[in-house]
C-alpha positions, 0 to 999 in steps of 0.5 A: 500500500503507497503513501497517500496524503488525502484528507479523507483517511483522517478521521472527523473531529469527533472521532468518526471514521470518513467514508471513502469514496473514491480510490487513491489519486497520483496527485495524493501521493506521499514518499518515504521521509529522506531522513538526511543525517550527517556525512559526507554529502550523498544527494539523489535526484528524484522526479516528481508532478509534472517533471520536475526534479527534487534533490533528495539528502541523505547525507550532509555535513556543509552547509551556508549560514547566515549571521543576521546582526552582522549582514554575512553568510558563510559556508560552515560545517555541521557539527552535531544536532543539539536540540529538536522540539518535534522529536527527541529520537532526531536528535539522537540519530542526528537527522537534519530537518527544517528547524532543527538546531545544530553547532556548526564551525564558528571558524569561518565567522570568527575569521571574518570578524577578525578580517572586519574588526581587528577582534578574534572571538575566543581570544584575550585582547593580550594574545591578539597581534598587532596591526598599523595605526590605519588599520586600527583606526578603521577597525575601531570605526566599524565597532563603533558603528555596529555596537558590541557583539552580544555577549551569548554569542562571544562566549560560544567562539570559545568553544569553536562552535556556534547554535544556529537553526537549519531554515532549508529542507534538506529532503527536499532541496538537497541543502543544509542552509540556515542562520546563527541564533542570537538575542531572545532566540539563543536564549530561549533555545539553550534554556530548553537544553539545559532544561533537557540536560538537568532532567538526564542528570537527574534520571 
């Protein structure tokens, strides 16, 4: 029996069963869930309605991400998948779906900042190397300009790796695109994973 999509095998809001009136049409049809999880890239084409072409994911580990508050995108790495509000076991198999959110390589972005600002995230002001007065003095303009970094994004370049949200379907179009969290977003995202973490400890 395929996979079918239509409304009239669901049942009615007080719980009745729908009659079926007719049998199942093309444009109904459903397919299994690509179920893409991290790995080196394996994307198959599949042809679908009126012959077009789908970029089905089964495997990811690259993807573009953007930084909002900084005006950039940058391609990065997947790392791991942290946190997904649909379902805990995918994030335990580690599949990457729209809207899970995933640490990605913050090497890129901290190397961009550094080449933009004159400040490397992670680092002591001490350790940083020296740059003329020229160079210095634009780096100080575009500080000044863009305000401080947010100080829950600063401290994840400690660690080299940054939370960010995949916004693309991979399933469907075959890529890993997504943005960096900040501001109310992060926090409300790492206060569910501590939530998380805080109830295994004590399980």
């Amino acid at each position: 029996m395929g996979i079918t999509r239509n409304s009239y095998k669901k049942r009615r809001a007080t719980g009745g069963k729908q009659p079926q009136f007719r049998k199942k049409r093309v444009y109904e049809l459903g397919r299994a869930a690509a179920n893409t999880r991290i790995g080196v890239k394996r994307v198959r084409t599949v042809r679908v309605r009126g012959g077009h072409i789908k970029n089905r994911a089964l495997r990811l580990d690259h993807g573009t991400f953007s930084w909002g508050s900084e005006g950039i995108s940058k391609p990065s790495r997947v790392l791991d998948v942290n946190y997904n509000a649909t379902n805990n076991e995918l994030v335990r198999t580690k599949t990457l779906v729209k809207g899970a959110i995933v640490s990605v390589d913050a090497t890129p972005f901290r190397q961009w900042y550094l080449q933009h600002y004159g400040v490397e995230l992670g680092r002591k002001v001490e350790e940083q190397g020296k740059v003329s007065k020229k160079v210095q003095k634009k780096h100080e303009g575009r500080v000044k300009q863009s305000g401080a970094l947010d100080s829950a994004v600063a401290d994840q370049f400690k660690a080299g790796r940054v939370l960010a949200c995949i916004a693309s379907r991979p399933g469907q179009s075959g890529r890993c695109d997504g943005y960096i969290l900040e501001g109310q977003e992060l926090a409300f995202y790492q206060k569910k994973m501590q939530k998380k973490k805080s109830k295994k400890e004590a399980a």
